[in-house]
N, C-alpha and C positions, 0 to 999 in steps of 0.2 A: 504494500500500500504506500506512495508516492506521500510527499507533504502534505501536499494540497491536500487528496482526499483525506486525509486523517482530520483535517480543520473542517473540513467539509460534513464528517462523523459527528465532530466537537460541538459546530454549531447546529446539529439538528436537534442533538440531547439538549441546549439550550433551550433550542426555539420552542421543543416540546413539554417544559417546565418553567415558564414564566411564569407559571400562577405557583409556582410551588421553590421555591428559592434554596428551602434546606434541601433540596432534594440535589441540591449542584455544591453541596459545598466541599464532595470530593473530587469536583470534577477538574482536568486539568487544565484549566485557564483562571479556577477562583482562585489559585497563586499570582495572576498576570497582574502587570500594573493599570492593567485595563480595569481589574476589579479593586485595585489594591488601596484608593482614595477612598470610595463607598464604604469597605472594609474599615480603613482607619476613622469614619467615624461613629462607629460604633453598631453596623451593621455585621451581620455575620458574610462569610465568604461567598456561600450563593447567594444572599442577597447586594454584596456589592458587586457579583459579576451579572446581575438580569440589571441593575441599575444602569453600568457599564455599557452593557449591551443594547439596552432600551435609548439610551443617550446616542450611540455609535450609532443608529438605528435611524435617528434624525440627517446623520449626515447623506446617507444614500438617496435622500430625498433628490430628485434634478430641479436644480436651481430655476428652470424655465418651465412654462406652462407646457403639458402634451404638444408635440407636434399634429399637426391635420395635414390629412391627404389619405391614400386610396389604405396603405400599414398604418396599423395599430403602433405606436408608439414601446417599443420594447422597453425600454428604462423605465417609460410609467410603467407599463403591465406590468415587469419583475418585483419593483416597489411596490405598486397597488397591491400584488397579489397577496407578497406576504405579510404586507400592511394588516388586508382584511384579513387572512388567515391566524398569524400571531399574533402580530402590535396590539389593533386596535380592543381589542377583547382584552386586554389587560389594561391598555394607556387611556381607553374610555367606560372602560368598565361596562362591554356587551356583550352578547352571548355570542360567544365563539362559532362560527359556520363547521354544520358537519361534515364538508367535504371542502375540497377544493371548485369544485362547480359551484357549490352554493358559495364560495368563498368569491371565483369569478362575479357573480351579480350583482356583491356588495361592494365592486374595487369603487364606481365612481362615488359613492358617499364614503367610502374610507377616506379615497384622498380630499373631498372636502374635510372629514372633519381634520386632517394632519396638516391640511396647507389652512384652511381658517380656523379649524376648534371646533364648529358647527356644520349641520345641515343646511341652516334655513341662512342662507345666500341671496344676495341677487340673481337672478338670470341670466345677467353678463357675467358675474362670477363663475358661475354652474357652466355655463358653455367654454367659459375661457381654460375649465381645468376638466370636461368632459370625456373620457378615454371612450370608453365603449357602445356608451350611451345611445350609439347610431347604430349600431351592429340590431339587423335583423335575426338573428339567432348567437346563441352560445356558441362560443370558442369551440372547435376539435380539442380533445383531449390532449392532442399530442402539442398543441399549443399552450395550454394551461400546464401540463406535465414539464414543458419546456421553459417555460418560464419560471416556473417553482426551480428548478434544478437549477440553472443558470443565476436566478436571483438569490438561491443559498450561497451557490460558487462565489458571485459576486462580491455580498456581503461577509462572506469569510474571508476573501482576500483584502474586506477593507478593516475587516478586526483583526488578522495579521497585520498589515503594515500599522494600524496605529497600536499596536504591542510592541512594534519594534520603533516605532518612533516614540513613545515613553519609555521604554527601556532607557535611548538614549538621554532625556531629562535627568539633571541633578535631581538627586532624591530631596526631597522637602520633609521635612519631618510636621506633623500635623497633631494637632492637643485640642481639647474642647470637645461639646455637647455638638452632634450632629446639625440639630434644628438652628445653630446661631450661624454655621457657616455661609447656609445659603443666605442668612439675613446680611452677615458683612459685605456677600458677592452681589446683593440686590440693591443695597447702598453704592457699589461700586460701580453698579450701572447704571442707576441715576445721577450720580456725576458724572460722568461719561456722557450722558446723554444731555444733561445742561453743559459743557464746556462745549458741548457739540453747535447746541444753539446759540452759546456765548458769540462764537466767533460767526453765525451766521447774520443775527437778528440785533447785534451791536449792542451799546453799552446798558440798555433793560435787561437784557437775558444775559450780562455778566453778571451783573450786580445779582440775579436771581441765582446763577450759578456759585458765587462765590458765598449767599447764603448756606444754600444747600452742603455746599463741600466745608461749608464751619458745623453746621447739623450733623455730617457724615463724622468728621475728626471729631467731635464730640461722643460722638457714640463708638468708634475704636477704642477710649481709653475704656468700654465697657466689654467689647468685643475682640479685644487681643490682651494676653496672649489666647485666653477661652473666658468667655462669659458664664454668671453664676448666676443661676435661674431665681437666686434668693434677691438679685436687683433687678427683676421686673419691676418693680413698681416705681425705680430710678430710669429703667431702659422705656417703657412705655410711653411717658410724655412727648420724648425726644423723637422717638419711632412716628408719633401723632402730628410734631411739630413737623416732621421731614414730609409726610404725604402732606401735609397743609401747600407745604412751598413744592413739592414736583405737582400738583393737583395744578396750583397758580399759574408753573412752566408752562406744565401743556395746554393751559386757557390762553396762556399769552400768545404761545408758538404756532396754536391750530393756524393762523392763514398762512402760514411759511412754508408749512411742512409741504405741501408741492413742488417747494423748489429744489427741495434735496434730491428728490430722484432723478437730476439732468448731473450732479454733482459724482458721478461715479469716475469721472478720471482724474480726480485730484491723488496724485501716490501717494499711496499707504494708507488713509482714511477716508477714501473714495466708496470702498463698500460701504464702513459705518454710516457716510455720509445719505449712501441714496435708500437705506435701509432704515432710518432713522424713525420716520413714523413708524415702524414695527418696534424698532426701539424705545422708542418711546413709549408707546402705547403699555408694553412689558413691563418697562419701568413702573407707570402707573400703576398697572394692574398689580405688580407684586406689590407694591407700597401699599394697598388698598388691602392684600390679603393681608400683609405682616400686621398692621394698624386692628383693623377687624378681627385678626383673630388673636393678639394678644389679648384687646381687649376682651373677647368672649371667655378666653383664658385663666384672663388674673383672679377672679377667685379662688377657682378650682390649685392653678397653682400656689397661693398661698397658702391653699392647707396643704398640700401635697409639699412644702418648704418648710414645713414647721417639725424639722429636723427632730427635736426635742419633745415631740407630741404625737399622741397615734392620733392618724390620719383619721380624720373627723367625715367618713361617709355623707352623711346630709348637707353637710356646707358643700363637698365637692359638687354631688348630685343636683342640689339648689341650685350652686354657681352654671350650671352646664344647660340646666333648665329655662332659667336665666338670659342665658349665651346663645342661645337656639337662632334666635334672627340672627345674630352677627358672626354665629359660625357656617351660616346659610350664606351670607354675603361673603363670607370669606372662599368659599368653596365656589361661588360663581368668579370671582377675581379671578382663583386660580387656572379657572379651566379658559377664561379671557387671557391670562397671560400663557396658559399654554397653549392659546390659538394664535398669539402675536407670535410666540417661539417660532410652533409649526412653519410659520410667513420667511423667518429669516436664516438667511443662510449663511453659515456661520464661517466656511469654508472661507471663505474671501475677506475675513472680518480682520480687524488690524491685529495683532498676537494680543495683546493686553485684554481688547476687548472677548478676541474666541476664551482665552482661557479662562477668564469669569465665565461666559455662557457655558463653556462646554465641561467646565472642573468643577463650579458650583452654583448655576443654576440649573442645568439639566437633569443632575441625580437628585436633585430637591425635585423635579417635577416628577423623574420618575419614577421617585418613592413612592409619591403622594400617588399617583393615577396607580402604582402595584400593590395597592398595602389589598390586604385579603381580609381584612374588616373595615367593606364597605359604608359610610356616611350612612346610608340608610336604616343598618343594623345598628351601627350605633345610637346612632338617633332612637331607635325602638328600645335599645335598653334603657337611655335616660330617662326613654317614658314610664318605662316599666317599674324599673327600678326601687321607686319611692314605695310603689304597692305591696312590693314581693319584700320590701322591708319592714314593712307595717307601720311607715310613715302615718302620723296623719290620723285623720275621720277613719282610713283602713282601717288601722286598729290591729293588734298583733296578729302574725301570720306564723302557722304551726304548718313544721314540713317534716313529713317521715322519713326517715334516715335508712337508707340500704346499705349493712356494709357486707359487702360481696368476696369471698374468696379464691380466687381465678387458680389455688392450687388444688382445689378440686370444681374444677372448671362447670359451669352453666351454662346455660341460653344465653342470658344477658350477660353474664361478665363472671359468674363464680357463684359458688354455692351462698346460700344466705344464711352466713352462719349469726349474724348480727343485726338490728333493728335499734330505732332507737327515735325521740322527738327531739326538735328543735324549735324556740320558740321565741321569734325575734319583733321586735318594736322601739319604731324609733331607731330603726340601724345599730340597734344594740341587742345582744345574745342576753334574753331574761333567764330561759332555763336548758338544757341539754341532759336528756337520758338517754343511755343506751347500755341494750341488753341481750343476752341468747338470743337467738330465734325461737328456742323452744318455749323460754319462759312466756311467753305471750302466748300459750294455746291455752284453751280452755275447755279438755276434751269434756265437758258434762255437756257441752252443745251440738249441734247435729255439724258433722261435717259435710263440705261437697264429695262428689269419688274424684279419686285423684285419676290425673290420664293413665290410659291404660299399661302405660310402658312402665311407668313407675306402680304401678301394683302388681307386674306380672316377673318383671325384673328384680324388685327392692322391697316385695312384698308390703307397699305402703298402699293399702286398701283407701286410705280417705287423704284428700290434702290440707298437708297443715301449711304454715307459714313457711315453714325451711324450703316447704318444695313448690309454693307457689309463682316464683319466675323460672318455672317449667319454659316455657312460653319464651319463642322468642320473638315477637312483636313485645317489645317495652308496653307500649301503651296498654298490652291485653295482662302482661305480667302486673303493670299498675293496678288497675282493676282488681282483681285479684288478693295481692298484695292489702289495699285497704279494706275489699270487705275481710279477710281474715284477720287481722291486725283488729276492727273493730270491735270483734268478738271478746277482747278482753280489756281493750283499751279505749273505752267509749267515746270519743271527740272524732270531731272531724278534721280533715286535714288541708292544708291547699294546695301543696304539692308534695311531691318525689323527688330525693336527693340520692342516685346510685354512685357509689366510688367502690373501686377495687384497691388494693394491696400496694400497687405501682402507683397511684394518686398519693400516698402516705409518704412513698420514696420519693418522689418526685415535689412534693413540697418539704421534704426534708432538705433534699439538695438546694431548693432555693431558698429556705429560710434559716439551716441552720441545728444543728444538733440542739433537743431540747432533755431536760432532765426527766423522769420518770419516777414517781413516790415508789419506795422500797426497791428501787435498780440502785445498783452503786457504778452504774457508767451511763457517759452520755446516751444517749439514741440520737446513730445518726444515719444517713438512707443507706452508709455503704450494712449498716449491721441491724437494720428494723425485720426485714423479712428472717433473719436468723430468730432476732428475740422474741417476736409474735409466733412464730412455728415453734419455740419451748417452751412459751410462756403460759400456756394449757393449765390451768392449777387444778391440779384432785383435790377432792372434799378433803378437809382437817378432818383427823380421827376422831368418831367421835357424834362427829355432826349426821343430825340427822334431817334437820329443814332441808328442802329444795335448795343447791348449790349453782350458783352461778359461775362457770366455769370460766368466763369468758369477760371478768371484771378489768380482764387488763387491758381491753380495747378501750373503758371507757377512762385507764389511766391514763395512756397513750393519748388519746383524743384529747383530752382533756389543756394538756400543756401546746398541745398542738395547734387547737382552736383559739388559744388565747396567745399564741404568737400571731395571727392569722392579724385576728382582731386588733391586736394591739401596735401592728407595723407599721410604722413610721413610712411617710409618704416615697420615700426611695426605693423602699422597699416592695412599696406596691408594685411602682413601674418594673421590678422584675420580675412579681409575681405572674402581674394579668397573661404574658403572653403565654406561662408555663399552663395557667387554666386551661387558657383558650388550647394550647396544644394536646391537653388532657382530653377534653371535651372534642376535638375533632378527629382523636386516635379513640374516642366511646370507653375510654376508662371510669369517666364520668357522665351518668344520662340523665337526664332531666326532665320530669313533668310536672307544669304549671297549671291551673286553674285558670290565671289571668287568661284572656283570651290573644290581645296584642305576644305578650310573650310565648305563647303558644304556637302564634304564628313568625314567630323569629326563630324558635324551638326546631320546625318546618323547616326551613328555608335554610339554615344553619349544622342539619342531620345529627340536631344533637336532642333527638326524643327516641333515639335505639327504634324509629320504626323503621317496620319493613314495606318498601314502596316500589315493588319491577319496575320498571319503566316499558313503558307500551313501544313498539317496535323496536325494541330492543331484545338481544339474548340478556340471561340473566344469569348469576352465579354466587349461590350464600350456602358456605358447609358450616354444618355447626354439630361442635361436641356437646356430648352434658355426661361427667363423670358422677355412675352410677354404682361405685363399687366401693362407697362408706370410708374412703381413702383419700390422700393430697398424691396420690401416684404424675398426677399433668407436671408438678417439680420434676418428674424424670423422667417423660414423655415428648416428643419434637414429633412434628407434625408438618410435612409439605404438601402440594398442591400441583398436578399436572392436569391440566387440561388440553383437548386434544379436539381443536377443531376442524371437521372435512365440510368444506365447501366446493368442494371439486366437481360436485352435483349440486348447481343452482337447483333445482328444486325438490333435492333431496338434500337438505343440511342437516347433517350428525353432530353431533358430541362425546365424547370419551373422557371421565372423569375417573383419577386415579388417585386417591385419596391415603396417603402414606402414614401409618404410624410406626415411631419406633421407642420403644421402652428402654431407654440407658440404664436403668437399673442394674444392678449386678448382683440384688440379695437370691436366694436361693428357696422365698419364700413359696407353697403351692398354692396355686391360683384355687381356692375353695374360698366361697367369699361365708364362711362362718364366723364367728363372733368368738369362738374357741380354736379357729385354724393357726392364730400367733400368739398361744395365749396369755392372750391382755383383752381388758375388757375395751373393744374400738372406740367404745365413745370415750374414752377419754385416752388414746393415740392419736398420734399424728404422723400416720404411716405414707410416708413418701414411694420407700426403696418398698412397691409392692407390684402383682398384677394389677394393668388397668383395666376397667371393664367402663365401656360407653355407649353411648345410642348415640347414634350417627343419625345427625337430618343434610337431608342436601334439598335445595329449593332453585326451583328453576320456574322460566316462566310458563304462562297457564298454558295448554296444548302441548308443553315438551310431552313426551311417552316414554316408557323404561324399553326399549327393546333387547338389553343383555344387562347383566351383573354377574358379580363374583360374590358373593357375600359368605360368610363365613358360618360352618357348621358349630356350635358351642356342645361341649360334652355335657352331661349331665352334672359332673362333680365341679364345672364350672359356674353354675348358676345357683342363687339361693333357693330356688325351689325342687332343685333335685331334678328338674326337667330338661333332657335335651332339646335343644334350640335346633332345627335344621335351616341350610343355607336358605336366606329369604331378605326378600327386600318386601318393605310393608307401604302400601299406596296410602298416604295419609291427607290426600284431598288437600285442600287449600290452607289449615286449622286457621278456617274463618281471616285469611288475609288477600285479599282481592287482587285478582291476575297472576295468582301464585298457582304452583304444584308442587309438592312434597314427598320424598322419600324418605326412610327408614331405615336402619338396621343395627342390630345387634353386635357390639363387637368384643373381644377379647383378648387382649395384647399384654402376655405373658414377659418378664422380666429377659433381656437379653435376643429378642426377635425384633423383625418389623412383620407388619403385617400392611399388605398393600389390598386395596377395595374399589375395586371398578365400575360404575355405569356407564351404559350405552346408551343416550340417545337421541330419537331423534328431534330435531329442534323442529319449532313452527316456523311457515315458511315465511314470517313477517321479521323475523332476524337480519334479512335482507333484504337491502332498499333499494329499490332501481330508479336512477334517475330519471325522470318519465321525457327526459329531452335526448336521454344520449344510452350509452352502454355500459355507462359507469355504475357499479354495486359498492354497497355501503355494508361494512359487517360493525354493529357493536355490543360490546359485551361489555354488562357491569357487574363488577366483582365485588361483593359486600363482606365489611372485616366484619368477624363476631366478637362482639366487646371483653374485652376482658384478654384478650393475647397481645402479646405485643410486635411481634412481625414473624407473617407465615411466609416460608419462600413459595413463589408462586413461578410457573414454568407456562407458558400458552404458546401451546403448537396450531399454526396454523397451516392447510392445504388448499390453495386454491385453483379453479381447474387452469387443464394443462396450458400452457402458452399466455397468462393472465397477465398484464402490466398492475404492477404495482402503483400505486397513482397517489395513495396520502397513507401514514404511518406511524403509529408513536416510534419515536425516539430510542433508540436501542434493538431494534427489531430486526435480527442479522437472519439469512438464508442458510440451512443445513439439509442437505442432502435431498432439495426438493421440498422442504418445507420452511415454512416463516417461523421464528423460535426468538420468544421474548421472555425474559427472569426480568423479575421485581421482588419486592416483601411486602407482605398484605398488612401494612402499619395505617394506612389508611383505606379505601372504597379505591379502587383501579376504574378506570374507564378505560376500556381499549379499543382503539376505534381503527377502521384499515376500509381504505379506498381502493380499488380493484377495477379495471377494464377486462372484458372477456374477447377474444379473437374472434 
């Protein structure tokens, strides 16, 4: 493989992870000094190389409108294409096109919104940046294919040379908070932009400019060598003072600014010059965002500054609520100064002026257009917020507490070995219990029957609490869950709070070892899942009342929560994103009452339901360990899927479903309660046989036409009964557009055990372009909460002589098939574009 195409590798894995940035941070260019500015300040690696990239991404823009005549303009199409394909879906935050054909339709509004920021143009605008617009039919494939290809080549040879053109840069060593650099580089260009006018528009527009550049030097003794966010309310006025006088410039300068664009052959400042109302305009526009949204800001960051004090919840929430219009107006500036951007071309700009735009205002724009917690969503939690706190007329909000065991693995996330309430008002924690699971049953009451896998397997005839997120729709386990819980706990609740074992490690890493009553060592994440797996206490001699075995969850919790609560506003900011990463990996699931946050719950796939999606394949495996053991500690679990599309109207699937037991105890697979003897319920047997029930869920019409399922002996199962090889048809369990299978398994200490389906898919898995010949295949992969990354393998066959046409990223050819590895750490979309001969 030649240089080239290896960059040409480099940037597809890119282009096919812009929404997902940690997913590049091993990749070989988040070392480059392409990514290495984004990175120092205080981004991580993949997201200073999509910053990088998204910025570098602006330059291949052509400086000139389309050419007209009889050819389509190739440097637009290459640009347009991947414009609409990759940029725009991330840089404007739209739904990504699922092909490249649908991607073709959308080039001419791509390149309005990257040359203006907007759709809604003049007519003359619209015509004058027009590419396709006239074409009586869609492009030949082999023209859209050629352009994707060429416009990759392109733009990897231009993030080569400017890798090798910073390479050659003196290194600059760089200090401070991200969010102030773009503001010093946005001061930088509003001087620039009045000394521009100074010497046009004579001695008014200097005197305007030499105010501006004593506002600017005033505000560097704040903003060098790095600014301290505890002098907002010093840097604010001045920030205010500055948009007052560039606001004033630009009233003054509007009749002039026509004259600048006859001004392009003066050397060296010839482009700045005829470029200047774009410039300008940017100018304004950022001054307008910094202005607007500190000020939307300074509350929230005041308490979030009050170093000395736990971060005071309802002041920030208030401040933000507060903020609402003028974080709204800040967010319109910004997308006006990323349409002035779009306008200018930097490439010709004087070096002073390219390396403000191109070093620190581009990765400020293209942070803000990539961050993956949308303006909308936010805005819906500030709404929510106050309610789910029991702000207020609300009045307290009680939520049930699921604590999950993922080492003897469930539906949703781990067995429920734990429960408990929470009972907050006023953004302050009143009361917290938490207990067994057992202790909450109430067998003198009538129970439901429990599903039949759990009576016929575990001999559990009725369902208590422990085994009620059977169920893997969250939403049907919630259900569930409260009316059992009711049963002895009479109140109502508002919502559902699920965390597994990895949420406890994972806020221990960001918060900090906490101490534990009668532990004589810290607890800290690298040693919590050791101490909670010994920490089981037998009943004291003696005792006879009901023992709660499982009191040291609520001692652990305890210190935990009240680091939580009590973190000083620095600490938040490193908190929120480890939540939000919790919650998009379903370690944490959520169900609200509120109805607004229910619908953010939705939108955000953080309520554990189950939703196929319609023409689509679909693919959800899920364990549930049923053999009264933590055996999943020493069980690993892969994922082969084996797509044949070779027969458009025959599409297969082949699902090969790997366990293997690292154990190495010597224990026999009898699952009696005297087979190791100790009494189980109070072990915590790792190094044992697994026993599981296997679901796999596909979409509604898939059919089973082969499996391999596994014979169980009789002295394998608690009933004495052999199991013979079967897969069990379990219908939809009441979740809409689904299909369901089953089965029985047994993975003995020191084996793998591999589990196969056949079958065949519905023929709506595959989408034909109804203009052309081009098929669409997509497959959505759903993680089952509670694991932390399944290796996942997807072979794909498509028929013989097929041009490959769109692909995720990584997707190499082995022996006649298409062959893609990931880890199922989050939900995979895999999507593949295909032409047939």
């Amino acid at each position: 493989m030649t240089e080239s195409d290896e960059n040409v590798d480099n940037l597809k894995v890119i282009l096919e992870n812009l929404r997902d940035p940690q997913a590049l941070d091993s990749h070989p260019w988040a070392t480059s000094k392409l990514a290495e500015d984004a990175a120092a300040n205080g981004k991580n690696s993949g997201q200073g190389l999509v910053s990088g990239i998204i910025r570098l991404f602006h330059e291949m823009k052509p400086s000139m409108p389309p050419r007209k005549g009889k050819r389509l303009d190739t440097r637009w199409g290459e640009f347009g294409l991947l414009a609409a394909y990759y940029f725009a879906p991330v840089v404007f935050n739209i739904k990504k096109p699922s092909s490249l054909r649908e991607a073709w339709r959308s080039i001419d509004k791509t390149i309005l919104l990257f040359v203006f920021g907007q759709e809604n143009v003049s007519d003359e605008e619209r015509a004058q940046y027009r590419l396709i617009g006239g074409e009586s039919e869609i492009a030949p494939d082999s023209t859209i294919s050629d352009w994707h290809r060429k416009g990759i080549e392109r733009f990897a040879e231009l993030v080569t040379q400017e890798n090798k053109r910073l390479e050659n840069q003196p290194v600059v060593t760089k200090t401070g908070r991200t969010i102030w650099k773009p503001v010093a580089a946005i001061f930088g260009v509003l001087l620039l932009a009045s000394l521009i006018f100074g010497t046009i528009t004579g001695w008014k527009f200097y005197q305007r400019a030499m105010v501006i550049k004593q506002k600017i030097d005033a505000l560097e003794s704040y903003l060098s060598p790095s600014p301290k966010v505890d002098q907002i309310g010093e840097i604010a006025p001045l920030v205010h003072d500055l948009r007052v006088e560039v606001d004033a410039l630009n009233a003054d300068a509007a009749p002039y600014l026509g004259l600048t664009q006859s001004l392009g052959w003066v050397p060296t400042y010839g482009s700045d010059l005829a470029q200047a109302p774009d410039l300008l305009e940017m100018a304004v526009s950022l001054g307008t965002a910094a202005d607007e949204g500190i000020q939307a800001l300074m509350p929230s960051l005041d308490a979030v500054t009050q170093h000395d004090q736990t971060l005071d919840v309802l002041a920030v929430l208030k401040g933000l609520q507060e903020a609402e219009p003028k974080l709204l107006s800040a967010q319109i500036a910004l997308a006006q100064a990323q349409a002035a951007r779009d306008r200018i071309n930097s490439k010709n700009l004087s070096p002073y002026l390219k390396k403000i735009i191109e070093v620190r205002i581009d990765p400020l724009l293209d942070s803000i257009a990539g961050q993956k917690f949308p303006m909308e969503d936010a805005l819906a939690l500030v709404h929510s917020a106050p309610h789910l706190l029991g702000v207020g007329k609300d009045g307290p909000q009680t939520y049930l507490l699921m604590i999950q065991n993922e080492d003897e693995l469930r539906a949703t996330g781990g067995f429920l070995t734990a429960v408990g309430s929470a009972v907050v008002k006023d953004g302050k924690l009143l009361s917290i219990n938490i207990e067994s699971s057992d202790f909450v049953d109430d067998l003198s009451k009538p129970y439901p029957k429990s599903p039949w896998q759990l009576d016929e397997y575990m001999m559990a005839e009725f369902l208590v609490l422990r085994d009620a997120n059977w169920f893997t729709n969250f939403p049907t386990s919630v259900e569930w869950i409260e009316y059992l819980y009711s049963y002895s706990r009479a109140y109502s609740v508002d919502g559902v709070i699920a965390v597994d074992q990895h949420v406890i490690v994972e806020l221990l890493k960001a918060l900090g070892p906490v101490r534990v009553d009668d532990v004589s060592f810290d607890i800290t994440h690298e040693n919590v899942l050791e101490y909670m797996r010994a920490a089981k206490e037998r009943r004291p001699p003696g005792t006879t009342a009901r023992w709660d075995r499982k009191q040291f969850i609520g001692r652990l919790a305890k210190p935990l929560l009240e680091k939580v609560l009590n973190a000083r506003g620095t600490t938040w900011s490193k908190l929120a994103p480890v939540l939000i990463k919790l919650l998009d990996e379903r370690h944490i699931l959520l169900q609200f009452d509120d109805l607004e946050t229910t619908k953010l719950l939705e939108r955000r796939k953080w309520d554990g339901a189950i939703r196929p999606p319609q023409n689509s394949d679909y693919l959800m495996v899920v364990d549930s360990n049923i053999g009264f053991n933590k055996s999943n500690v020493s069980l690993s679990t892969s994922l082969a899927y084996n797509i044949d599309l070779s027969s458009l109207n025959k599409p297969t699937g082949n699902l090969i479903v790997k366990h293997t037991n690292r154990s190495q105890s010597n224990l026999l697979c009898e699952p009696r309660l005297d087979a190791v003897g100790v009494d189980m319920s109070e072990a915590y047997t790792m190094d044992a046989c697994h026993w599981t029930y296997l679901r796999v869920y596909k979409p509604v019409e898939a059919q089973l036409t082969d499996a391999a399922p596994q014979v169980i002996p009789a002295e394998q199962t608690l009933r004495q009964r052999a199991i013979p090889a079967r897969i069990d048809l379990l219908e939809n369990e009441e979740i809409p557009n689904t299909q369901v299978f089953g089965t029985f398994l047994v993975i003995p200490q020191k084996e793998t055990i591999n589990t196969s389906f056949e079958f065949s898919l519905p023929a709506f898995v595959l989408q034909k372009d109804p203009t052309s010949d081009a098929w669409t295949y997509r497959l959505i992969l759903q993680k089952q909460p509670g694991t932390i990354s399944t290796p996942v393998t997807i072979s794909l066959l498509l028929p013989e002589g097929s041009e490959l046409l769109n692909a995720p990223a990584g997707l190499k050819q082995e022996q006649g098939r298409w062959i893609f590895t990931s880890d199922l750490r989050q939900d995979i979309i895999f999507d593949v574009e295909f032409r047939v001969p």
